[in-house]
C-alpha positions in Angstrom: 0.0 0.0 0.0 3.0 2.6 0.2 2.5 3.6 4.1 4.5 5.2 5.8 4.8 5.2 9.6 6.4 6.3 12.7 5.9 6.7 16.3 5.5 9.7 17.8 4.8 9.8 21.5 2.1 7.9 22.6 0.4 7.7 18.8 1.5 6.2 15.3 1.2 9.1 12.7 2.0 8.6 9.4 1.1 8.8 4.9 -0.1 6.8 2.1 -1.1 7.9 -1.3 -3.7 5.5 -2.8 -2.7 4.1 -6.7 -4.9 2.4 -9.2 -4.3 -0.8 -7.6 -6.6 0.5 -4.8 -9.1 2.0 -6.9 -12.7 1.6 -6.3 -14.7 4.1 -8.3 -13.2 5.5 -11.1 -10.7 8.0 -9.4 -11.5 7.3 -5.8 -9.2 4.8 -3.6 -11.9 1.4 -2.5 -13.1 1.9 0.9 -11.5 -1.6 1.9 -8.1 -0.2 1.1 -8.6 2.6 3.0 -9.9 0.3 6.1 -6.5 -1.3 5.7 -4.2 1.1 6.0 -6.6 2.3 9.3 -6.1 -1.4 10.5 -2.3 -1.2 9.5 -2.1 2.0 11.8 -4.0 0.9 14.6 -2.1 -2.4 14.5 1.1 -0.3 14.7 -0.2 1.6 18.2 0.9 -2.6 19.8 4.5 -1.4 19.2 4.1 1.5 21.3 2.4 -0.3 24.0 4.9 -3.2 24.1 1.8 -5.5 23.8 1.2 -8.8 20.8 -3.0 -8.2 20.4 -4.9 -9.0 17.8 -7.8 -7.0 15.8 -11.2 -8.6 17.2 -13.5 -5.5 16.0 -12.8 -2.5 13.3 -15.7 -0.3 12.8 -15.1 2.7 9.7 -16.9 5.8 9.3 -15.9 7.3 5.8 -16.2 11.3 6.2 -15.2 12.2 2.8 -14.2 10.7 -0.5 -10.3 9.7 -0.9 -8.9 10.9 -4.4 -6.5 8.4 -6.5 -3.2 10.1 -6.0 -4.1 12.4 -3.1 -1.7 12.2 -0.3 -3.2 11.4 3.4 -1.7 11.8 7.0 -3.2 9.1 9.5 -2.2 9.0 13.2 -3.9 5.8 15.7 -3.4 5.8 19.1 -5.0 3.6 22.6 -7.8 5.3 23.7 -8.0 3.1 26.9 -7.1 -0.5 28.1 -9.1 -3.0 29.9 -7.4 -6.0 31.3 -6.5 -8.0 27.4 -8.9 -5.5 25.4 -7.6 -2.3 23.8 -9.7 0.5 22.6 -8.0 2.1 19.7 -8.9 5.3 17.3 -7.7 6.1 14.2 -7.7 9.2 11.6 -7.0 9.3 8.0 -7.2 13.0 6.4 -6.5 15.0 3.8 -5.3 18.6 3.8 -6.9 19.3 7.4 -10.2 17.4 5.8 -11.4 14.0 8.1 -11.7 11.5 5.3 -12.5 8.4 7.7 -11.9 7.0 11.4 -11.8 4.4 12.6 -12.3 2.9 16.1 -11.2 -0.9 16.8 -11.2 -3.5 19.7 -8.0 -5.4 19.6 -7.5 -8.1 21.8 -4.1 -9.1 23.9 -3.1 -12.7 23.2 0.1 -14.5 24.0 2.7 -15.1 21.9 2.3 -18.6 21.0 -1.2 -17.6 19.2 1.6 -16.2 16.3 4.0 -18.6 16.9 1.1 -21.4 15.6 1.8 -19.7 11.8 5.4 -21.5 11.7 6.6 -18.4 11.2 9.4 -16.3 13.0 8.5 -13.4 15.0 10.1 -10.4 14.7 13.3 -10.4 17.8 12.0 -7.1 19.0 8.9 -9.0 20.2 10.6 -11.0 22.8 10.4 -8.4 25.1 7.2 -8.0 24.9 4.8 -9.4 27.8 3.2 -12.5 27.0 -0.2 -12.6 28.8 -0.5 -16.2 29.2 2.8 -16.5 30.6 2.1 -13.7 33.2 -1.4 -14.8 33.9 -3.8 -12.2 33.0 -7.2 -12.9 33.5 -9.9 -13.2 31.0 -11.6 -9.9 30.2 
């Protein structure tokens, strides 16, 4: 998708600019593209709170229509934590206009959920606290 992201603070901010390979209508990016680059953000806050989670709810409100080769500034951050669930928000906009947000529930899972894919997990998350190890209760 071409995003680009950092941390800053507390929040991921960051900017994509939507191609034809995301196009929906003629000229606007698809609303599922645009939903995945929210979910890509949001997903992104877990590295700022040191936490593996999963995405168990993403709701989308699209503001305003998102032009084919527009560039848009998105920023996600943790609203609030419960025990293993994670509120998280996230903007994407245009020039100062809201184009959609997005609000999500991830859930906090331990690290042998990924480890199930066969795959190798990045070495950064090793330090990251693995709720099953530690005990957490069920929310």
């Amino acid at each position: 998708m071409g995003l680009r992201l950092r941390v800053d603070g507390e929040r991921v901010v960051g900017r994509v600019t939507f191609d034809r390979r995301q196009e929906g209508a003629p000229g606007y990016a698809h609303g599922g593209a645009i939903a995945t680059v929210l979910d890509d953000a949001l997903g992104s806050v877990l590295m700022v709170l040191g936490r593996a989670a999963v995405t168990a709810k993403l709701e989308v409100d699209f503001r305003a229509p998102a032009l084919i080769g527009q560039e848009f500034e998105l920023e996600a951050w943790c609203e609030r934590e419960e025990v293993r669930k994670l509120y998280l928000k996230g903007l994407l906009q245009a020039e100062g206009v809201l184009v959609a947000e997005a609000t999500a529930l991830f859930v906090a899972v331990g690290l042998e959920h990924f480890r199930r894919s066969g795959s190798p997990l990045p070495s950064s998350w090793a330090e990251w606290a693995d709720p099953e190890d530690a005990a957490v209760p069920e929310a």
